[in-house]
GUTI-257527 format. One line per 10 residues: number of its first residue (from 1); their letters; for each residue y, z, x of N, C-alpha, C, O. Coordinates in pm, whole numbers, plus 50000, padded with zeros to 5 digits. Layout:
NUM) a) Y Z X Y Z X Y Z X Y Z X | ...
This chain:
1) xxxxxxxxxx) 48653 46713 49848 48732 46829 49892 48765 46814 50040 48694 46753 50120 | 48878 46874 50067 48945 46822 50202 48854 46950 50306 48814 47056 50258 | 48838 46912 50444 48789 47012 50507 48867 47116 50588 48986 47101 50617 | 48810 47197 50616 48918 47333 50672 49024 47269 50801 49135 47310 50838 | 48933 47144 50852 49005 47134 50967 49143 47032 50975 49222 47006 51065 | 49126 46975 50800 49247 46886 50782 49376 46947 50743 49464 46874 50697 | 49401 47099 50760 49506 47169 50726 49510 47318 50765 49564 47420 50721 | 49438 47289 50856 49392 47456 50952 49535 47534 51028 49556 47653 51049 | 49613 47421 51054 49788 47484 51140 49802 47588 51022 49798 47711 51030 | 49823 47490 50888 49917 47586 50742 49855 47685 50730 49914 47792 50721
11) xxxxxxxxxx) 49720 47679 50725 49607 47792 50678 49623 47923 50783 49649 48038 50746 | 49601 47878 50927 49643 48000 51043 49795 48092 51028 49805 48215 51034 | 49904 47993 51008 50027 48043 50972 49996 48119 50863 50010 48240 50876 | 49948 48067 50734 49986 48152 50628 49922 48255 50647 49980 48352 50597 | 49796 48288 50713 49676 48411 50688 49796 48472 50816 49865 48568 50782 | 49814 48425 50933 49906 48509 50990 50036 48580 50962 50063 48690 51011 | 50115 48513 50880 50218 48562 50746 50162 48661 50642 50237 48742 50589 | 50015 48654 50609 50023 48745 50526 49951 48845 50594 49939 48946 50525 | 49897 48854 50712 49876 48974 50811 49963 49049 50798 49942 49153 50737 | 50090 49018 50854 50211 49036 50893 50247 49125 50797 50233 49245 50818
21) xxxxxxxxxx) 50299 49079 50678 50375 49121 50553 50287 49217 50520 50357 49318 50513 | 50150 49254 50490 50022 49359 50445 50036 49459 50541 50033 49573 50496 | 50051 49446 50673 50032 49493 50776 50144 49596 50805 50094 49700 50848 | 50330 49602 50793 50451 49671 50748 50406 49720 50685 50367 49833 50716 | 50384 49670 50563 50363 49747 50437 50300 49846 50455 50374 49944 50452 | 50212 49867 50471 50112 49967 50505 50101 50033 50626 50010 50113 50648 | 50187 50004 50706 50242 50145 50811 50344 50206 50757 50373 50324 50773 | 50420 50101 50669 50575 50221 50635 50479 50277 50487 50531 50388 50497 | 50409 50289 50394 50331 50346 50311 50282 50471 50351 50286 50578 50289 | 50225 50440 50486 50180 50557 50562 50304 50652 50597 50317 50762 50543
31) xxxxxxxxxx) 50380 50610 50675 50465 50699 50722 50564 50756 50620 50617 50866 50635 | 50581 50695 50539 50709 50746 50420 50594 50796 50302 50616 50913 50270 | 50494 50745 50239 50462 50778 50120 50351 50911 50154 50321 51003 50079 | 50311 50888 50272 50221 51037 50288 50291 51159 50284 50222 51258 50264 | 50456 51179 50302 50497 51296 50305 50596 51279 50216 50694 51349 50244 | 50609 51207 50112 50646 51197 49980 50515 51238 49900 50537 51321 49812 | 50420 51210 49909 50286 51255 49848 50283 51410 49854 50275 51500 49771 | 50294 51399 50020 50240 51591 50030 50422 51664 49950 50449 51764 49882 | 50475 51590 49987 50575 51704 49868 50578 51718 49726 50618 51818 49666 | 50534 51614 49675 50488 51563 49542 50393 51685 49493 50377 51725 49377
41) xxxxxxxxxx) 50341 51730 49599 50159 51816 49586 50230 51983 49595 50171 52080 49548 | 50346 51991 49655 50333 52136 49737 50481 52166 49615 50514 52282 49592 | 50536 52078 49566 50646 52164 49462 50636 52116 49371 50731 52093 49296 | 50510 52084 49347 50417 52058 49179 50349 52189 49092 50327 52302 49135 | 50333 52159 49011 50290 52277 48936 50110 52270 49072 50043 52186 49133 | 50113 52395 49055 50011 52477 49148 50035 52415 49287 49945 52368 49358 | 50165 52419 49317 50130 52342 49436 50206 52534 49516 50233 52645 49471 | 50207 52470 49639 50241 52643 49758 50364 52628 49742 50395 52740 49702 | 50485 52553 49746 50608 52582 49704 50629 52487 49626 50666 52372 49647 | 50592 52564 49499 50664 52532 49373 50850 52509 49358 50926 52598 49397
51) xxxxxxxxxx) 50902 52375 49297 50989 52412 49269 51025 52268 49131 51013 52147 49153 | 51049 52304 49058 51049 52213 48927 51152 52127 48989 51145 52009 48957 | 51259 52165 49083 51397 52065 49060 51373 51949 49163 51407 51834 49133 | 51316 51977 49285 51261 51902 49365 51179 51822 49328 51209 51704 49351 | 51048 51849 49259 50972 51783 49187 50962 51722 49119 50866 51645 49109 | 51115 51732 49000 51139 51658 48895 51241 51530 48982 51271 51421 48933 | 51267 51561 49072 51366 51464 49111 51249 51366 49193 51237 51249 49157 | 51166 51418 49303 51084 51312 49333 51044 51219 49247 51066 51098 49243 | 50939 51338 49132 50918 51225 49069 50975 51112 48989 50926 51006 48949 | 51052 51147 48981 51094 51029 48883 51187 50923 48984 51234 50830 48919
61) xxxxxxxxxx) 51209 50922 49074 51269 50814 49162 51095 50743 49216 51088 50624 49242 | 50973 50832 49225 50901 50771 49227 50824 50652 49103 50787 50534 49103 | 50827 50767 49004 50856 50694 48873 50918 50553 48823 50867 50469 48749 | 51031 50553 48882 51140 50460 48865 51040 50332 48927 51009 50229 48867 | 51012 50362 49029 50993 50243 49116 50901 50174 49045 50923 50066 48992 | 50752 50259 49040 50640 50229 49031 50662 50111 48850 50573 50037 48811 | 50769 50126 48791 50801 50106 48658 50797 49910 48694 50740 49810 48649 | 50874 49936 48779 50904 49791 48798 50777 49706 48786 50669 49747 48828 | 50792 49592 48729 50703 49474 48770 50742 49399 48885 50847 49341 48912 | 50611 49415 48960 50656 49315 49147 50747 49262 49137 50848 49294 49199
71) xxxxxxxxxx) 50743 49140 49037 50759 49003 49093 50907 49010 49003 50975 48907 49012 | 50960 49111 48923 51091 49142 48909 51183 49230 48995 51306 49218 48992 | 51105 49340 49091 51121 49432 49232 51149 49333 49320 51239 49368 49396 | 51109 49220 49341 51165 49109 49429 51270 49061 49418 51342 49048 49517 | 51304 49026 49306 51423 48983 49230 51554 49108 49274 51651 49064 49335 | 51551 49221 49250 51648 49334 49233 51665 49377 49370 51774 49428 49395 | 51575 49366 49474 51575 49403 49617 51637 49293 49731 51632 49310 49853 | 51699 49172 49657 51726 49067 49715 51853 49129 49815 51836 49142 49937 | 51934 49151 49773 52083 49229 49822 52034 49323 49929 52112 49314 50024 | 51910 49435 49962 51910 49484 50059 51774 49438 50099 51738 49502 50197
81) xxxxxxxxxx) 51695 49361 50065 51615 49234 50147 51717 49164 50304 51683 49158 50422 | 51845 49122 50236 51913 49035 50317 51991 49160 50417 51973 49148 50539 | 52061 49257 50375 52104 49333 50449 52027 49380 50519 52073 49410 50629 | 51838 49420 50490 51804 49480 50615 51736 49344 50713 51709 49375 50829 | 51719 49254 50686 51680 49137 50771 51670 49044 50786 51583 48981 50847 | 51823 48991 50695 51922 48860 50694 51901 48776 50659 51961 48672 50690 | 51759 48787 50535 51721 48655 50446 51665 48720 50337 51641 48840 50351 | 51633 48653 50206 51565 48703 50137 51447 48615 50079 51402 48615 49964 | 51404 48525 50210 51302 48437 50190 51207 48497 50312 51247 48593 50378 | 51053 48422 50342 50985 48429 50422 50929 48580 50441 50974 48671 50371
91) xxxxxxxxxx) 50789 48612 50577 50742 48744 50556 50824 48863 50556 50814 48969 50493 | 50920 48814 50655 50973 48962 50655 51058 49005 50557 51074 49121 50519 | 51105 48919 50523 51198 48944 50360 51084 48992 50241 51121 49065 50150 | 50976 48956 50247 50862 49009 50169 50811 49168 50178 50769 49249 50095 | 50828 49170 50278 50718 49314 50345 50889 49431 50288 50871 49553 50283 | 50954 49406 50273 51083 49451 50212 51010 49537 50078 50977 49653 50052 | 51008 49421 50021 51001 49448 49853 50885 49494 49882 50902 49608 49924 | 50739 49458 49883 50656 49528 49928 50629 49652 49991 50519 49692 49954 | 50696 49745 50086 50720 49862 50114 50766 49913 50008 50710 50012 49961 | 50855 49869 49959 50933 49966 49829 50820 49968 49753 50769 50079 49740
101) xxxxxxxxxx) 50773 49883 49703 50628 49889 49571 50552 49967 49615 50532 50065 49543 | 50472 49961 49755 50410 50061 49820 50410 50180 49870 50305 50243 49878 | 50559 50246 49922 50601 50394 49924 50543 50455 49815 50442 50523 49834 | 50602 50438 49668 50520 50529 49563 50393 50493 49486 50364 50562 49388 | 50319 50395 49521 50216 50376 49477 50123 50453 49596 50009 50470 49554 | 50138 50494 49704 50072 50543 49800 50059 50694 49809 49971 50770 49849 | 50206 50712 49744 50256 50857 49745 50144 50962 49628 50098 51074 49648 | 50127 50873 49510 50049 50916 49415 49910 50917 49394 49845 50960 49298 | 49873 50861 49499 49760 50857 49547 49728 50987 49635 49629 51059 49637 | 49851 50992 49710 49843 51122 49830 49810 51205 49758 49697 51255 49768
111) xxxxxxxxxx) 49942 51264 49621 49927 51369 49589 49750 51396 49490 49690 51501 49467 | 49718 51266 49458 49626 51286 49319 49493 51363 49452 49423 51459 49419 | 49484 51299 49589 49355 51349 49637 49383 51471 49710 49286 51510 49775 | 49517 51562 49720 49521 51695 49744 49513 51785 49611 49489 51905 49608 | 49537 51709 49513 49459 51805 49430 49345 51803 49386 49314 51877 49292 | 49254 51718 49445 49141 51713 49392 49062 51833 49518 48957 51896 49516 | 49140 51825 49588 49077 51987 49699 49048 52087 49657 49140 52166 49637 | 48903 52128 49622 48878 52292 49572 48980 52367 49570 49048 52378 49672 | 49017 52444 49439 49119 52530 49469 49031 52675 49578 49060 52755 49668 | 48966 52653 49531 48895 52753 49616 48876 52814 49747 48865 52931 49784
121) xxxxxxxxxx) 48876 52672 49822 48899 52630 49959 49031 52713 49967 49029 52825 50019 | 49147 52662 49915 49305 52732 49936 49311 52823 49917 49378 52878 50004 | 49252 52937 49790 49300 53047 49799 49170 53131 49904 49206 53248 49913 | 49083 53116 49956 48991 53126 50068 49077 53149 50216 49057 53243 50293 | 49165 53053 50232 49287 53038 50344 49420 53151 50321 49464 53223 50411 | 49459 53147 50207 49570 53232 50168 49509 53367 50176 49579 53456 50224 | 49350 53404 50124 49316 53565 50127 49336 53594 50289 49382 53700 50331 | 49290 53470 50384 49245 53486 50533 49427 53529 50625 49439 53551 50745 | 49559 53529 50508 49647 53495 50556 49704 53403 50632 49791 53417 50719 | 49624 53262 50575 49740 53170 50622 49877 53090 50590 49888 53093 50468
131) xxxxxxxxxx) 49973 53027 50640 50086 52955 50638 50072 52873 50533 49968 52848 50471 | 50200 52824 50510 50182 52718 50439 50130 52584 50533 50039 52508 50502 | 50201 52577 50637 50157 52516 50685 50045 52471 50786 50030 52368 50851 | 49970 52589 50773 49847 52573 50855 49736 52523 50748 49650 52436 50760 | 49777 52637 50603 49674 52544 50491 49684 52385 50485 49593 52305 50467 | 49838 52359 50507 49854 52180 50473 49780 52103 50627 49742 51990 50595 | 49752 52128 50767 49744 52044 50802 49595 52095 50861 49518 52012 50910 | 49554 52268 50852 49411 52320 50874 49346 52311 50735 49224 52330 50743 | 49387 52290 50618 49280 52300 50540 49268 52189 50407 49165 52148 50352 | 49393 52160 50381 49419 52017 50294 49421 51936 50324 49343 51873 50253
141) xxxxxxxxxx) 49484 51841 50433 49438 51749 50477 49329 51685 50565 49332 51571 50613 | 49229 51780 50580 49092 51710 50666 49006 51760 50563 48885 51764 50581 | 49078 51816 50413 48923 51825 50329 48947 51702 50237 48859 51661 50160 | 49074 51642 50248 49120 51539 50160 49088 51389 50249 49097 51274 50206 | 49055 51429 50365 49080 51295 50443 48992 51209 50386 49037 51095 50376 | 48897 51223 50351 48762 51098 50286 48896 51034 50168 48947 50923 50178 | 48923 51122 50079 48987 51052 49978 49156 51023 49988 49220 50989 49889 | 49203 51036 50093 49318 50928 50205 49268 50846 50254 49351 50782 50319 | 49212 50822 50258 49126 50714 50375 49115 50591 50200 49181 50496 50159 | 49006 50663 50154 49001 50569 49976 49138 50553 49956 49144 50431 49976
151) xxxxxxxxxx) 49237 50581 49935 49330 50567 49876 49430 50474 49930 49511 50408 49865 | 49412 50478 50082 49531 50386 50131 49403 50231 50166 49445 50117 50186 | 49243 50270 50167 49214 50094 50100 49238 50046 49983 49249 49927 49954 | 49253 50176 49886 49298 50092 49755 49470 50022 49791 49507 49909 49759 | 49521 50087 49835 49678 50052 49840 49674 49906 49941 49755 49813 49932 | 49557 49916 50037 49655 49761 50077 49536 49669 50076 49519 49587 50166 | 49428 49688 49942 49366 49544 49898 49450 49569 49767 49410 49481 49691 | 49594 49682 49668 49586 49581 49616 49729 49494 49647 49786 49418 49569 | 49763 49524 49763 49890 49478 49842 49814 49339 49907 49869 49229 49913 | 49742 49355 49932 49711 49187 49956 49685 49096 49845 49652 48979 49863
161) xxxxxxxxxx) 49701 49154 49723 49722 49081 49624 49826 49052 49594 49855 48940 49551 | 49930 49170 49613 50097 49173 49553 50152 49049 49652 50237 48965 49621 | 50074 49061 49788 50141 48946 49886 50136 48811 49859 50216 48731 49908 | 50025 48773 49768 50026 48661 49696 50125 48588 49619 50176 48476 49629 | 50143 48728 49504 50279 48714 49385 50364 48699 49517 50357 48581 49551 | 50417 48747 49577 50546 48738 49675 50547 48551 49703 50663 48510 49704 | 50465 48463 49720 50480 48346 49777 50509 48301 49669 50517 48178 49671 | 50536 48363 49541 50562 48210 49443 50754 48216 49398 50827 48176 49307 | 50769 48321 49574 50947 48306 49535 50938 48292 49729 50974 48380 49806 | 50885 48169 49764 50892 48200 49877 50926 48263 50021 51005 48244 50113
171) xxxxxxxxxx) 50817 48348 49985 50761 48439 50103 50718 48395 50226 50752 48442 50334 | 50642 48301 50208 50495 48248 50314 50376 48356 50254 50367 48431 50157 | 50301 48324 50357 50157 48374 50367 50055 48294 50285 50093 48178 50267 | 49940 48321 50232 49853 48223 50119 49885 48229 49990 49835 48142 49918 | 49962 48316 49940 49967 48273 49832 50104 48144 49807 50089 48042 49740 | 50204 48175 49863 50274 48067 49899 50194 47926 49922 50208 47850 49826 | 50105 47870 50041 50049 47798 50053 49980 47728 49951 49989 47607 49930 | 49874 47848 49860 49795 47804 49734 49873 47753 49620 49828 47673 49537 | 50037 47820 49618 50094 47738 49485 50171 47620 49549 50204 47545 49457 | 50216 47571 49674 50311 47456 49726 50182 47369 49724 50193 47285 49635
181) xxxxxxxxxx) 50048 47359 49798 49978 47249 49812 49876 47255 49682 49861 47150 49620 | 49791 47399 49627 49719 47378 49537 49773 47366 49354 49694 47357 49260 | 49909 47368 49345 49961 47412 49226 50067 47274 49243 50075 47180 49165 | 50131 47291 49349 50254 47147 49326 50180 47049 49365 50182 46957 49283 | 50117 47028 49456 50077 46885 49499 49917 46867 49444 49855 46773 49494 | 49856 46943 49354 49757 46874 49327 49613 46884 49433 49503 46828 49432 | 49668 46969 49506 49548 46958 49623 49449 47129 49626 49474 47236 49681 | 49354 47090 49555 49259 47179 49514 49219 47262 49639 49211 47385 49648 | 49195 47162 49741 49089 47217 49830 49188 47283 49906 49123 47320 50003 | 49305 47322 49924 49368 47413 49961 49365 47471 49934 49366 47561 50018
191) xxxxxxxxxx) 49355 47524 49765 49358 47629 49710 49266 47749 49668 49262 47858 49612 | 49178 47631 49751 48985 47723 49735 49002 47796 49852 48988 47918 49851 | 49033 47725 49968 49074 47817 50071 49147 47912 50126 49135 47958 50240 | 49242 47949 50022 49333 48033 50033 49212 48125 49961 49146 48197 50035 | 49186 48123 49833 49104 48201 49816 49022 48272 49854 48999 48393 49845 | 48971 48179 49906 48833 48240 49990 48863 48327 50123 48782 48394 50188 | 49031 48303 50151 49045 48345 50330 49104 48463 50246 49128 48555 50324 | 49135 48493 50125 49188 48615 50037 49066 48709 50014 49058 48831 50026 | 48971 48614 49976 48876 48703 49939 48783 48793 50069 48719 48896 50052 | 48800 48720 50189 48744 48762 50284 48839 48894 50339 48781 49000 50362
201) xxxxxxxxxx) 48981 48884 50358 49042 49003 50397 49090 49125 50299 49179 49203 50334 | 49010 49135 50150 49018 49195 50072 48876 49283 50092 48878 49404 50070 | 48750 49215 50134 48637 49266 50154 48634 49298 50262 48546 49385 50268 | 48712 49271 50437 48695 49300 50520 48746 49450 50529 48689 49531 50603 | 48889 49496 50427 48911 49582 50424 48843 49687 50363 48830 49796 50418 | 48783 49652 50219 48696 49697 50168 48601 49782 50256 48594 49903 50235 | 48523 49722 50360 48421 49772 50381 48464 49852 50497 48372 49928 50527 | 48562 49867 50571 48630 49908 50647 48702 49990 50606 48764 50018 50708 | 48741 50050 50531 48817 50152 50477 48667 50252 50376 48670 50372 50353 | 48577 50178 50343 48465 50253 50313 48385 50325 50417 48337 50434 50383
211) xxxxxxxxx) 48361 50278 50547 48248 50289 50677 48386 50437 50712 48351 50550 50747 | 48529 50398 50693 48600 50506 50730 48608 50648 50670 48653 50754 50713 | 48556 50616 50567 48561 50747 50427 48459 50844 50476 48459 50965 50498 | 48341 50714 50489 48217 50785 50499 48223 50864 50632 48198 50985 50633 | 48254 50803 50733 48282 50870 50865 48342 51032 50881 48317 51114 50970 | 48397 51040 50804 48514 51116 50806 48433 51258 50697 48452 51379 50715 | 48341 51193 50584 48318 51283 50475 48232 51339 50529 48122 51292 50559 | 48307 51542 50564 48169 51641 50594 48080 51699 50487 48004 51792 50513 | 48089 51647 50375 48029 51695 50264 47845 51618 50249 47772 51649 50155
């Protein structure tokens, strides 16, 4: 088996490519799918402004998305891949399709851990006369934060997986790397290492998005 140091340039690039591409993803997840989530929650059935038409329309454009299979969402996003950043190869053409997969997979996550908030807690706030919006940012979201915190490590260990599928229509990052040297050329020991540098930033997040839950949980 070849050693880390006979192909360490490709290995730094790719783990830095797939930093990169995981790393978008999961700020625009944050910023777009958290308040696609909280609307998802608030004009849902029991949500504080109810409204079926809003709701039915989110969901199902969220719906829509989540329907897709990745590695066909890559395929269909090519046309505004290139329009928003003039290729539809390499990371940043990746973190494209990836945001889109990730907006509503994040979003449903948002909404699933504001309802898991005591209803009790809410109507506790509403007897006390509060807002809608003082319940959403004084009383739903810091009783939900342990399970936001869970939810967006689930979203980008399993986005560091989706970043994988992305290299076998070249993307970059490791999974790219693991199918050009460990899949075309026959060279194993590349492909252990992609693994293993996969498996390490899947657990680094892991435990880091756990130490954050716990931090956070006043219960």
């Amino acid at each position: 088996m070849q050693t880390l140091l006979d192909f360490w340039p490709d290995l730094e690039k790719a783990t830095l490519e797939t930093l990169l591409m995981v790393g978008v993803t999961m700020v625009l997840a944050l910023l777009i799918g958290t308040p696609v989530g909280l609307l998802l929650y608030l004009t849902g059935p029991g949500g504080l402004r109810r409204s079926r038409l809003m709701h039915g329309l989110v969901a199902y454009a969220v719906n829509v998305l989540r329907s897709f299979p990745f590695i066909i969402l890559l395929v269909v996003l090519i046309p505004l891949t290139r329009l928003l950043v003039g290729t539809s190869i390499g990371p940043k053409a990746a973190a494209v399709s990836l945001s889109v997969a990730a907006i509503p997979f994040f979003a449903r996550l948002v909404e699933q851990s504001l309802r898991d908030v005591p209803k009790g807690v809410i109507d506790a706030a509403l007897a006390f006369g509060a807002s809608t919006r003082q319940i959403l940012w004084q009383v739903l979201i810091p009783e939900a934060m342990p399970a936001l915190l869970s939810s967006l490590t689930v979203t980008a260990v399993s986005f560091i997986a989706y970043s994988a599928v992305a290299g076998a229509i070249g993307a970059g990052g490791l999974g790219d790397l693991a199918i050009r040297y460990g899949y075309y050329r026959f060279e194993t020991g590349v492909m252990v290492w992609c693994v293993l540098l996969m498996f390490v930033l899947v657990q680094a997040v892991q435990v880091a998005g756990g130490w954050l839950a716990r931090r956070v949980d006043k219960r």
